[in-house]
C-alpha positions in Angstrom: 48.6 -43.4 -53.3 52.1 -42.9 -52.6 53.4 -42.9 -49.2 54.9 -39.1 -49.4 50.9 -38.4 -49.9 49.6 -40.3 -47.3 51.9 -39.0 -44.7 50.8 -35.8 -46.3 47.2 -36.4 -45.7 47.2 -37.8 -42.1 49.4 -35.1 -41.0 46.2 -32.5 -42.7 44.0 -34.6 -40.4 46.0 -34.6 -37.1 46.0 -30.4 -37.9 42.5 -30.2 -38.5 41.6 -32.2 -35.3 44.1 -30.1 -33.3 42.3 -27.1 -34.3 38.9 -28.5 -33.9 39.8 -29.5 -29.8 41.4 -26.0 -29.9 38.4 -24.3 -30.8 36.0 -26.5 -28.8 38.4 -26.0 -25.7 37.9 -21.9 -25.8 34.3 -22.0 -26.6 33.9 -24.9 -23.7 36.2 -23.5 -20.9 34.4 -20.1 -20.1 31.6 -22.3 -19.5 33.2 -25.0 -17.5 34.9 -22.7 -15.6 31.3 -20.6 -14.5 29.8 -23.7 -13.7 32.3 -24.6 -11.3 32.3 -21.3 -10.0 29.1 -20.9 -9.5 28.7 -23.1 -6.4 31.1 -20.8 -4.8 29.4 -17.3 -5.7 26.2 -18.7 -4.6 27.5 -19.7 -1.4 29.0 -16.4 -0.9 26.0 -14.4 -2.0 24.0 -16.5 0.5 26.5 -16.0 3.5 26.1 -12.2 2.4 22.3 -12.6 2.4 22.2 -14.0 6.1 24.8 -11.6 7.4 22.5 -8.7 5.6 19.1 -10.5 6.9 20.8 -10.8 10.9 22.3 -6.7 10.6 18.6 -6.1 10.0 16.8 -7.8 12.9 19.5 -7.1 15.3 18.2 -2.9 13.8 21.8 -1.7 12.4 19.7 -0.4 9.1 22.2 1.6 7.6 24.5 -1.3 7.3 22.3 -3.5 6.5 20.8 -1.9 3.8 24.9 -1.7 2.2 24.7 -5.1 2.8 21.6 -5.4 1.1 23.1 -3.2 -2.1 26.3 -5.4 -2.7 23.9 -8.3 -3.9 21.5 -8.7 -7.2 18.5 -7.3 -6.9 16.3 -10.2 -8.1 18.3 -12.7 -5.1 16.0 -13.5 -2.9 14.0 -11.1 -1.5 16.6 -8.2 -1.7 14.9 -5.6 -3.2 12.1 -6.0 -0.2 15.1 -6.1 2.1 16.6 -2.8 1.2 12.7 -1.0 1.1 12.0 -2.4 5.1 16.0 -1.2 5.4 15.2 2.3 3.7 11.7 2.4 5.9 13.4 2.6 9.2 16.2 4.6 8.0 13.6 7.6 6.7 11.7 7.3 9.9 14.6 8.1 12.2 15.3 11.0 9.8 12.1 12.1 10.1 10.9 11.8 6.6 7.0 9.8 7.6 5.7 10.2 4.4 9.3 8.6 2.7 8.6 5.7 5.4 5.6 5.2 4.6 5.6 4.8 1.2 8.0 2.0 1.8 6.2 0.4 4.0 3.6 0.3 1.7 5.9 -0.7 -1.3 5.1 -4.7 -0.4 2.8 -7.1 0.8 6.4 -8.7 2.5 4.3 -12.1 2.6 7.7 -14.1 3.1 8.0 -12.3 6.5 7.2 -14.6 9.3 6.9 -15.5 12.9 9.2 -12.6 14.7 10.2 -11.0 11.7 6.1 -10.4 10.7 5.3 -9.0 13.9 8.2 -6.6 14.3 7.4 -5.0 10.5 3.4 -5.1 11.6 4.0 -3.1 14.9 6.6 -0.8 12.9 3.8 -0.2 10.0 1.3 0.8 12.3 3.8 3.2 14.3 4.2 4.7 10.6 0.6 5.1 10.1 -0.3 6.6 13.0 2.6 8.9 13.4 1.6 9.9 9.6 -1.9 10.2 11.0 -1.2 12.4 13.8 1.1 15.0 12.0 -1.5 15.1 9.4 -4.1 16.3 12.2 -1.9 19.0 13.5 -1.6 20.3 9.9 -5.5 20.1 9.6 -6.0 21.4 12.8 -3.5 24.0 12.6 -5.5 25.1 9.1 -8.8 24.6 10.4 -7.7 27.5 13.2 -6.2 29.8 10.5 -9.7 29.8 8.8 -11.8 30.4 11.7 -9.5 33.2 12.8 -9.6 34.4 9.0 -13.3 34.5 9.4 -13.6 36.0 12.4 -15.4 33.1 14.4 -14.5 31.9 17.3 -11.8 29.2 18.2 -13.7 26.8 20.0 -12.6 23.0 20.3 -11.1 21.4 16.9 -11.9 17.9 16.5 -9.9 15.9 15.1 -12.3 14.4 13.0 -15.9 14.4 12.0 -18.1 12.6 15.3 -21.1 11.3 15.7 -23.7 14.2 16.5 -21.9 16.9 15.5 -23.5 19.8 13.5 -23.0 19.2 9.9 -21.8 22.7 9.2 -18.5 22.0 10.9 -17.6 19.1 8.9 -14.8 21.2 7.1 -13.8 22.6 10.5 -12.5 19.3 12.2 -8.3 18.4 12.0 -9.1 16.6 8.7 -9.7 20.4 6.8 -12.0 20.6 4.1 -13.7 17.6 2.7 -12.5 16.3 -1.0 -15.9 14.8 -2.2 -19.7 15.4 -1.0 -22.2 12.9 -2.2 -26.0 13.3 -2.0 -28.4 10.5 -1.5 -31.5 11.3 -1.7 -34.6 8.3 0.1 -38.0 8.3 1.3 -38.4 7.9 4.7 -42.5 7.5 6.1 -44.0 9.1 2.9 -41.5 11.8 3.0 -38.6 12.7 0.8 -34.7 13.4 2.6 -31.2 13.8 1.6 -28.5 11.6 3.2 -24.9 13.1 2.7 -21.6 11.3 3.0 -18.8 13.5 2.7 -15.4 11.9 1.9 -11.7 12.2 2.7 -8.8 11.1 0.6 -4.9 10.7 1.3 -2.1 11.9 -0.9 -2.6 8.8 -2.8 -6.4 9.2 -3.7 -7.1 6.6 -1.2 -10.1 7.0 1.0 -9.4 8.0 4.9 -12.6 9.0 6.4 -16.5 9.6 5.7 -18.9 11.0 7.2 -23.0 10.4 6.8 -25.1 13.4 7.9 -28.9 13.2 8.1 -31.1 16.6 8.9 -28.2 18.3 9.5 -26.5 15.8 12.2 -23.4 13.3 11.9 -25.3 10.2 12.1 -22.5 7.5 10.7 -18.6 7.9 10.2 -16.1 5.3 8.6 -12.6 6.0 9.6 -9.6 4.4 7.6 -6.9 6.4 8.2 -4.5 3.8 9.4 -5.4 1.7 6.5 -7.0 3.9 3.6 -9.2 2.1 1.4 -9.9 2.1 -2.4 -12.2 4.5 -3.4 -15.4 3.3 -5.0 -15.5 2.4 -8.1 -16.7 3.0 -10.7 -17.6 6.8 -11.6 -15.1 8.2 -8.3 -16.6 12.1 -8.2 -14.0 14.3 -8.8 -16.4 17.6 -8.7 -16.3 17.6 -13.1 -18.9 15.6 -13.8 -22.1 13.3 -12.7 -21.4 11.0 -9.8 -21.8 7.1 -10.7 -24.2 6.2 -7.1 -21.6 2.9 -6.0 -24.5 1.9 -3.7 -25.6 1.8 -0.2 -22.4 1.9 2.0 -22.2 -1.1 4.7 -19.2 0.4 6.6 -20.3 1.2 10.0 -23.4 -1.2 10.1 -22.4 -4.3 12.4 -25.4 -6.5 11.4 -27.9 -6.9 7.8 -30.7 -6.0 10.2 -29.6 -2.6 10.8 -28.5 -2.2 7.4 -31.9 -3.3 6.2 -33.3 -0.5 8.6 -31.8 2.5 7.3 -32.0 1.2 3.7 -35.3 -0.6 3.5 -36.5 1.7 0.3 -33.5 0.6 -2.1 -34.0 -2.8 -1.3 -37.3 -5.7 -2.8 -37.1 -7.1 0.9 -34.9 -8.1 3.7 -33.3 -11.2 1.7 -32.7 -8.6 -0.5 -30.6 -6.3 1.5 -28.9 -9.3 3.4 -27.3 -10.1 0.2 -25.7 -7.1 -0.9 -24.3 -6.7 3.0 -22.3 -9.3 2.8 -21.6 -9.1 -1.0 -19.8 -5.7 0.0 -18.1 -7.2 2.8 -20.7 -6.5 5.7 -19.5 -9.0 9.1 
C-alpha cells in the first residue's frame, strides 16, 4: 500500500472516530447533565416540601395548599397534603360535606405524634358538624310532615331512643327510615317479629338502626360519626328478597346477653359465643 493511501485511510479512521465521540457526546450529555442536576432539584423540591409541610401546621391553608400544587403529585405525600389543605379550606367556607369527603379521602397513616392528633380532632369536628346540620334538616322535615298531617308538634328527637313508640321511628331528626328488616323468632312457645330499621348516609354507608320489639325501641346502634359498611351480602334495597346477614351483635356488651335474646338461632351457648366475637362482639 502506497503511502498517499495509507494517509488516506488513517485520516477515514480519525473522521469516523470523531464522529463516533460526536454522537456518543449528544446522546450522553442530556443524561450527564440530569444526573447532576438532579441532586439539586431534589433538594429544592424537598426545601419546598418542608416549607409547604410548616405553612400547614402553623394553619395558613390557602398557601400551603399553593405550596403543595407547585410540586409532583406522586412526591411524597403531596397529593394527601393538598386534600387535609383543601379540608380546612372547604370547612371555613362552609362547604361540610366538601370537607368531609376529604377527610375521608385517606387513611393519612404517615401522620404522627402532633400532626395525628390535630387531623383526628379536626375529623371529628367535621363529622359532627356534618351530623348536626343533618339533624336540623331531618328535624326541620320531620315538622313539615306532622304539620302536613295535621298532628301535633310535640318534641322531635333527634334520633330513634330506647322506649320510644315504634310508630314514630320516621318522625325523629333522622326522617324516614331507608331500609326495614323483619326478623321473625320464637320466644316461650310463641312466635314474634323483631324489626331493625336502618339509616344510610349520602354514601350508602350505615348511620343508625334501630330494633323494635312489640311495638317498643328495645336496641339502637348509632354510627353517625363513623358510618359503617352495610351488611353484606344481599343489602335490601326495597326490589327484591332480603339476604338475612345474621343476628346483629352491635349494642350487646357481653356473649351472655347476646345468647339471651338470640338463644333460638343458636345449637347452644358455645355456639352463640362464637359468632359474637366472629362479628366483632367486645
Amino acid at each position: 500500500m502506497s503511502r498517499d493511501k495509507k494517509r488516506e485511510s488513517r485520516t477515514r479512521l480519525i473522521l469516523i472516530a470523531v464522529v463516533c465521540l460526536a454522537v456518543a457526546a449528544a446522546f450522553l450529555y442530556p443524561r450527564i447533565r440530569d444526573a447532576a442536576a438532579k441532586p439539586l432539584r431534589r433538594s429544592a423540591m424537598e426545601e419546598a416540601y418542608r416549607q409547604g409541610i410548616e405553612l400547614y401546621n402553623s394553619g395558613q391553608y390557602t398557601e400551603a395548599e399553593k405550596a403543595f400544587g407547585e410540586l409532583d403529585e406522586d412526591y411524597e405525600h403531596v397529593t394527601e397534603y393538598r386534600t387535609l389543605c383543601a379540608a380546612h379550606i372547604r370547612f371555613d367556607e362552609g362547604d361540610l360535606d366538601g370537607a368531609k369527603e376529604c377527610v375521608m379521602a385517606y387513611d393519612y397513616h404517615f401522620l404522627e405524634g402532633d400532626e395525628l392528633l390535630t387531623f383526628q380532632l379536626f375529623r371529628q369536628t367535621v363529622n359532627r358538624e356534618c351530623r348536626l346540620r343533618q339533624e336540623e334538616i331531618w328535624a326541620e322535615a320531620a315538622r313539615n310532615r306532622r304539620q302536613s298531617a295535621g298532628t301535633q308538634s310535640g318534641p322531635v328527637y333527634p334520633a330513634p331512643k330506647v322506649g320510644m313508640n315504634e310508630v314514630l321511628i320516621s318522625s325523629t331528626g333522622l326522617g324516614p327510615y331507608h331500609e326495614r328488616y323483619v326478623k321473625p323468632y320464637k320466644k316461650d312457645t310463641e312466635w314474634r317479629e323483631y324489626h331493625v330499621y336502618y339509616w344510610y348516609d349520602y354514601y350508602g354507608m350505615m348511620t343508625f338502626w334501630a330494633g323494635c320489639e312489640d311495638g317498643i325501641v328495645i336496641k339502637i346502634g348509632d354510627h353517625r360519626d363513623y358510618p359503617k359498611k352495610p351488611f353484606e351480602p344481599g343489602r335490601h334495597t326495597g326490589y327484591g328478597p332480603y339476604i338475612d346477614p345474621g343476628p346483629e351483635v352491635d349494642g350487646f356488651s357481653n356473649p351472655e346477653d347476646f345468647y339471651d335474646f338470640y338463644s333460638e338461632d343458636f345449637d347452644g351457648y358455645y355456639d352463640a359465643e362464637d359468632y359474637y366475637y366472629e362479628h366483632g362482639g367486645r
